[in-house]
C-alpha positions in Angstrom: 91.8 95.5 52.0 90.6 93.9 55.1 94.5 93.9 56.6 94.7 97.4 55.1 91.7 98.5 57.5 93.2 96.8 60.7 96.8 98.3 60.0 95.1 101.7 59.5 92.8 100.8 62.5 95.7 100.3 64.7 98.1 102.8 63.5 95.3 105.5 64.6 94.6 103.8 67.6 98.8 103.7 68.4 98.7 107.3 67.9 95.6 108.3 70.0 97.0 107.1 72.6 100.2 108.8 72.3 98.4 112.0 72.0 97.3 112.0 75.4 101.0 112.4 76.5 104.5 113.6 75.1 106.2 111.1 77.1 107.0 107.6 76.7 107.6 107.0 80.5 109.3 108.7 83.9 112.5 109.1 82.5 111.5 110.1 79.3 109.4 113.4 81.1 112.5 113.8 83.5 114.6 114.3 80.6 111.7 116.6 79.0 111.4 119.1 81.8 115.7 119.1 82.3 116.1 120.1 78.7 112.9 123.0 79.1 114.9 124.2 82.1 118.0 124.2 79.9 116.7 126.5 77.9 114.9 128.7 80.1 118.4 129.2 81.8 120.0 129.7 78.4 117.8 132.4 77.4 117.7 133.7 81.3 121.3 133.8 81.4 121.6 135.8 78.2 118.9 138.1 79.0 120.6 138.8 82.8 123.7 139.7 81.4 122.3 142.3 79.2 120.1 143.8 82.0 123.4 143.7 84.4 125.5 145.2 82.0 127.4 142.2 81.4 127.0 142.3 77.3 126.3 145.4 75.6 122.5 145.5 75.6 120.5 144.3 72.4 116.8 145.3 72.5 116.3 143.0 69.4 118.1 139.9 71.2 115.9 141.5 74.9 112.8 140.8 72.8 114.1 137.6 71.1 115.2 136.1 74.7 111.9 137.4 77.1 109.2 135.7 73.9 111.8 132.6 74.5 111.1 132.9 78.3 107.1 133.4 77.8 106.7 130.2 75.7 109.7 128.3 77.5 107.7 128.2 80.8 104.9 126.6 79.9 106.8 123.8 79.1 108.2 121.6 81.8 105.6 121.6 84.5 103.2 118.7 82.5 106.5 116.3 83.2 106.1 116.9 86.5 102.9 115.0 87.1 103.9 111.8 84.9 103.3 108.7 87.4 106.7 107.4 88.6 108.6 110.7 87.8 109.3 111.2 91.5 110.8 108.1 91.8 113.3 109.1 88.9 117.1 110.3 90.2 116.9 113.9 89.9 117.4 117.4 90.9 114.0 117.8 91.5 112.9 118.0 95.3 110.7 115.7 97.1 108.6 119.2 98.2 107.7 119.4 94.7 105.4 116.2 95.1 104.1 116.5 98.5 102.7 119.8 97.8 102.0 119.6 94.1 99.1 122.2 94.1 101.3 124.9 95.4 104.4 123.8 93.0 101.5 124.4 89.8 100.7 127.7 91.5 104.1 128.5 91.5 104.8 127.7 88.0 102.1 129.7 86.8 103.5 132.7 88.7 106.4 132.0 86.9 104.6 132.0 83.3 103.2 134.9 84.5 105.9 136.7 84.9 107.4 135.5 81.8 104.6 137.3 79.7 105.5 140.1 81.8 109.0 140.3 80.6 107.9 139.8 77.2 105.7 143.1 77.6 108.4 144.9 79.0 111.2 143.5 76.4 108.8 144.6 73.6 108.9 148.5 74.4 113.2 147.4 74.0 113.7 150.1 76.6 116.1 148.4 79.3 115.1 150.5 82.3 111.6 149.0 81.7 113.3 145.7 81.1 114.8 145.5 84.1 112.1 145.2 86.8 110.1 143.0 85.1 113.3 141.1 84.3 113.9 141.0 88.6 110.1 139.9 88.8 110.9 137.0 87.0 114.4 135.8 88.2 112.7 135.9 92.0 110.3 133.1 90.6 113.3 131.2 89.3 
């Protein structure tokens, strides 16, 4: 029982700890924020060529891809302040931590914006769409 209670003990302690951060180390946030970027450009990407005419527009798939966007873009900023993740090979530019604060106020433009599009993209009218849509792709 006594082992029981220290394995338990530990187990909860283990995970605590983990809690306080999705990521293992630097690399493992570098790779966290690359794959969120991914799929913000996946979902930009499909979204664009709908609003440009490029794919026969879809107001379903509009509203689908802008509540993608408006969760998407919360994601990767976190990873950015992970100590050491500056010193990980990346696309990321050295700007980004010399002026942190106004990177964060950046990104939450951009999340901004996002919820935004995912107003516009609910009333699945693509001339309301598409200047919420231009918003957000300036931010990008």
């Amino acid at each position: 029982m006594k082992n029981l209670f220290i394995f338990l003990s530990l187990g909860l302690s283990s995970a605590a700890a983990l809690a306080g951060s999705a990521f293992t180390d630097a690399e493992d946030s570098v790779t966290y924020r690359q794959h969120s970027f991914q799929l913000i450009r996946h979902n930009f990407v499909d979204l664009g060529d709908m609003i440009r005419g490029k794919v026969a527009f879809d107001a379903k798939r509009a509203e689908k891809r802008a509540d993608a966007l408006a969760t998407l873009t919360t994601l990767p900023w976190e990873a950015f302040e992970v100590p050491g993740a500056d010193k990980v090979k990346s696309d990321a530019k050295a700007d980004i931590w010399k002026n942190l604060q106004d990177f964060q106020q950046k990104a939450k433009q951009f999340e901004s914006d996002a919820l935004a599009l995912q107003t516009a993209a609910k009333t699945g009218d693509q001339a309301t769409i598409k200047p919420a849509f231009g918003n957000f792709a300036k931010n990008c």
